[in-house]
C-alpha positions in Angstrom: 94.1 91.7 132.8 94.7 88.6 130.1 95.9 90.5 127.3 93.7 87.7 125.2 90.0 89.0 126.9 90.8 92.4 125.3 92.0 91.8 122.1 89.2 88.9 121.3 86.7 91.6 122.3 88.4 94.2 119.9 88.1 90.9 117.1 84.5 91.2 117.7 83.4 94.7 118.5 85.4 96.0 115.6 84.1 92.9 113.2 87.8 92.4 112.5 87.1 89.5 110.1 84.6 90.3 108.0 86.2 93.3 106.6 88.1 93.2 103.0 91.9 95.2 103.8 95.3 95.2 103.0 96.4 95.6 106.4 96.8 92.5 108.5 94.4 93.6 111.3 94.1 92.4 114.3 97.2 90.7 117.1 100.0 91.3 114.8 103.0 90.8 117.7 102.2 88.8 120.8 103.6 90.1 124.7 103.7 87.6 127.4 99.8 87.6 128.2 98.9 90.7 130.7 97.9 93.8 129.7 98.2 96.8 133.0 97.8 100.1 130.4 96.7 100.1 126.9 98.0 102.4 124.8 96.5 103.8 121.2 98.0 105.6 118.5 97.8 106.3 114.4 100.8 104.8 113.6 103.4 101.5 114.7 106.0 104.2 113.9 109.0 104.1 116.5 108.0 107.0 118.2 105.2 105.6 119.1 106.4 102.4 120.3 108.9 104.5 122.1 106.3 106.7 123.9 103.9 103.8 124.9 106.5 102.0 126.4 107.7 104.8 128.6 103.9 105.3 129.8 103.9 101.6 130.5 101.9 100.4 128.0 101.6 96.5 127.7 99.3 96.6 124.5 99.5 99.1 121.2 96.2 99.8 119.4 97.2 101.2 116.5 95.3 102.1 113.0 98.4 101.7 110.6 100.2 98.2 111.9 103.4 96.4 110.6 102.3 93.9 108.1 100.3 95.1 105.0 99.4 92.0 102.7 102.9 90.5 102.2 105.7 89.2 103.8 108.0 92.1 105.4 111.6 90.6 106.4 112.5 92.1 109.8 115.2 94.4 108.5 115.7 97.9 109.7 113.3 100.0 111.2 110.8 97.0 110.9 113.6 95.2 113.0 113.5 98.4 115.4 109.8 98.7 115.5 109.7 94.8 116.6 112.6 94.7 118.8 111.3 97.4 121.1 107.9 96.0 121.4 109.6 92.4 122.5 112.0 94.7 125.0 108.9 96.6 126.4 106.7 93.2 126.5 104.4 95.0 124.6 101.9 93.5 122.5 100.7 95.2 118.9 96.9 95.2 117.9 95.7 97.1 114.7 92.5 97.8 113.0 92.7 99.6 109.9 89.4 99.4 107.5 87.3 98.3 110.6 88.0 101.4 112.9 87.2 103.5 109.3 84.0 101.9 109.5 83.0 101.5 112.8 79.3 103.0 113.2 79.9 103.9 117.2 83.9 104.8 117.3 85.2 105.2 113.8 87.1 108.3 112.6 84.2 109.0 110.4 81.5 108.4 112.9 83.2 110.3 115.5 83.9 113.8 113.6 80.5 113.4 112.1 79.7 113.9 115.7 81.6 116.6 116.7 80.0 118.2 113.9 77.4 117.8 114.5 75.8 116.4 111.5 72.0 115.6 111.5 70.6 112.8 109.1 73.9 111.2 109.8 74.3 107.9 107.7 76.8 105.4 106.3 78.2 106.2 102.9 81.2 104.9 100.3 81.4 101.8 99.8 84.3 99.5 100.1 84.0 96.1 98.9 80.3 95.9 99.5 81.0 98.0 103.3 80.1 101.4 103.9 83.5 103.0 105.6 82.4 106.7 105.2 79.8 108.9 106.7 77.3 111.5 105.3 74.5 114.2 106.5 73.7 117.5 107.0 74.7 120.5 108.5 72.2 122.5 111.2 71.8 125.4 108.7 73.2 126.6 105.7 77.1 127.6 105.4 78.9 129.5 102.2 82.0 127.7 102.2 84.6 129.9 103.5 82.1 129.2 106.7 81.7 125.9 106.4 85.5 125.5 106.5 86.2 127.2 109.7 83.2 125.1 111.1 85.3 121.9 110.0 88.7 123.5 111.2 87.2 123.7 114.7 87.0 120.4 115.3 90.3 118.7 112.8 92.3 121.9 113.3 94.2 124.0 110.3 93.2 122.6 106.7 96.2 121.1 104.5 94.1 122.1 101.2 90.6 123.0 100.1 89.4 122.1 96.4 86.5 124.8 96.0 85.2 123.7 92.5 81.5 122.6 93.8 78.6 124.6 95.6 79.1 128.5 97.1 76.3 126.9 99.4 77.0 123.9 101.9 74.2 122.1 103.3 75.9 118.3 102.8 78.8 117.2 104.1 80.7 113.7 103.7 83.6 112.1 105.2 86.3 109.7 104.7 89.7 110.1 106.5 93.0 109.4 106.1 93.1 109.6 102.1 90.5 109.3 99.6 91.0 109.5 96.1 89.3 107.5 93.9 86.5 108.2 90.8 84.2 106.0 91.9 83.8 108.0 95.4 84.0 111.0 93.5 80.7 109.7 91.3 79.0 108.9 94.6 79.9 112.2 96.1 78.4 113.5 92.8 75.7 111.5 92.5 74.8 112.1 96.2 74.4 116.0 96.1 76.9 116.7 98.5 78.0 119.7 98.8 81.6 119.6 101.3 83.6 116.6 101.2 86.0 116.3 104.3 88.9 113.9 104.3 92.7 113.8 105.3 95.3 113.4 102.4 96.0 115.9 99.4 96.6 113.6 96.4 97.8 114.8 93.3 94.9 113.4 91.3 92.3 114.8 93.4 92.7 118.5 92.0 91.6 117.3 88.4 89.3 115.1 89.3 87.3 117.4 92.2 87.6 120.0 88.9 86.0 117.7 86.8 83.2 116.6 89.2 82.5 120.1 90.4 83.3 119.3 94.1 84.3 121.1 97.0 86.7 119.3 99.1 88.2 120.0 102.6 91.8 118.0 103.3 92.5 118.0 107.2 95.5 115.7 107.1 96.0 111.6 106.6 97.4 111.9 110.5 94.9 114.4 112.3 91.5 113.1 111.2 92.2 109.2 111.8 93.0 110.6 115.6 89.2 110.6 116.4 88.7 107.1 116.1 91.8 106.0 118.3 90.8 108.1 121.1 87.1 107.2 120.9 88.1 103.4 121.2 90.3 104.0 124.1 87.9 105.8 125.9 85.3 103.1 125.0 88.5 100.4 126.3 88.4 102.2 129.0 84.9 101.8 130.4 84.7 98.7 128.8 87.7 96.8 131.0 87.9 99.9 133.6 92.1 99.8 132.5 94.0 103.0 132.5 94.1 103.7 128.4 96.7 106.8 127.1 96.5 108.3 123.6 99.9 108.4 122.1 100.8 111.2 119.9 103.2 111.2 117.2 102.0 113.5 114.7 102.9 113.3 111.1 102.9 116.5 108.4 100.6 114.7 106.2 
C-alpha cells in the first residue's frame, strides 16, 4: 500500500494539525513510498527501530518522535535512530498531543474504557483542547481498592499520593506525566476523587499535599501503551495491513 494513503489518513483521523505541541507530529522521516507492515510503539528509541525492522515493518507509529520544536543535528544516537530507519526503508510517523486526546483511541480514552468508567467525558485542558478524561466508577471503592482496580488494567503502580478522599467514586486520567497546578486546581475544583497518570514528579508530592488529592502513577511508558495498540488495531481494520505493537519498555 502507498505509504502516503495511510499517513494522510492518520493527518486527519488524529486532527494532526490543529493541535498545539512541541513535538513535530506527523511524517517526520520519509521511506521509498510502500508500506507492507506497520509497526507502533511509545518511543523512536533504537530498540524500537531495531525491533520493527526485524518484523518487517515499512512504517513506525510512534507517540515520542525525533524532532521536538528545534533543530536536532544528526549526531549520535539521533544519527543511529535515522540511519537505521533509511537502512530498513522504514518510514517514521508520530502523534504525540493528538493520540493524548483522541476521543476513540487515545491513551486516556482507552483506559477509561478498560475501566470501565461511566459518565465518561473529556477533561484538562491544553491550549483550549481537552487531552484528559474523567467519570465514574460502577460503585464506590476505598482507595486501597480502587488501586488494585486501576493496577488490573496498567499493571504494578510506580507511586500513589494518598492525601485526598478514603472514598473513590471519581476518577481522572492523563498519561504519560502530569504535573502542573493548574490541572491540579481542575482536579480540585472537579471533585475528583483518584487521579491516574504515568510519571512520578518531584513536585507532584507537595502539590497533591496541598490540594488534598489522591493520585495513582502507573508509569510515563505503561499507560501511553493503550493508545498505540488501539490505533494499530483501528490501522488494522482500517487498511486490512498486518500492524505489530513493538515493545520496548522503559522503567519510568
Amino acid at each position: 500500500m502507498e505509504r502516503n494513503v495511510i499517513t494522510d489518513y492518520l493527518d486527519s483521523y488524529l486532527e494532526i494539525g490543529s493541535f498545539t505541541d512541541d513535538s513535530a507530529n506527523g511524517l517526520q522521516v520519509e521511506n521509498s513510498g510502500t508500506v507492507d507492515r506497520i509497526g507502533l510503539a511509545v518511543d523512536a528509541c533504537h530498540e524500537s527501530i531495531t525491533k520493527a525492522a526485524q518484523a518487517g515493518c515499512n512504517l513506525l507509529v510512534v507517540h515520542h518522535g525525533l524532532y521536538w520544536g528545534r533543530q536536532e543535528l544528526v549526531l549520535d544516537h539521533h544519527y543511529q535512530r535515522i540511519r537505521d530507519l533509511i537502512i530498513a526503508d522504514m518510514a517514521l510517523y508520530t502523534a504525540h498531543i493528538p493520540l493524548d486526546a483522541h476521543p476513540e483511541i487515545g491513551h486516556n480514552r482507552v483506559i477509561a474504557e478498560h475501566l470501565e468508567l461511566v459518565d465518561a467525558e473529556p477533561f484538562a485542558l491544553y491550549h483550549g483542547r481537552a487531552i484528559g478524561v474523567k467519570g465514574r466508577f460502577k460503585r464506590l471503592f476505598s482507595r486501597t481498592e480502587a488501586a488494585s482496580e486501576v493496577e488490573k488494567v496498567i499493571g504494578c503502580r510506580q507511586g500513589f499520593l494518598t492525601f485526598g478522599p478514603d472514598i473513590i467514586s471519581t476518577a481522572a486520567i492523563v498519561a504519560g506525566s502530569a504535573t502542573d497546578t493548574a490541572l491540579f486546581r481542575e482536579l480540585k475544583r472537579e471533585g475528583i476523587d483518584l487521579f491516574i497518570t504515568g510519571e512520578p514528579k518531584h513536585g507532584a508530592f507537595h502539590l497533591a499535599r496541598e490540594f488534598g488529592l489522591n493520585i495513582f502513577y502507573g508509569g510515563h511508558y505503561q499507560t501511553e501503551t493503550f493508545g498505540m495498540k488501539a490505533l494499530g488495531e483501528h490501522l488494522h481494520k482500517r487498511f486490512s495491513i498486518p500492524v505489530s505493537f513493538v515493545d520496548a519498555p522503559c522503567i519510568f
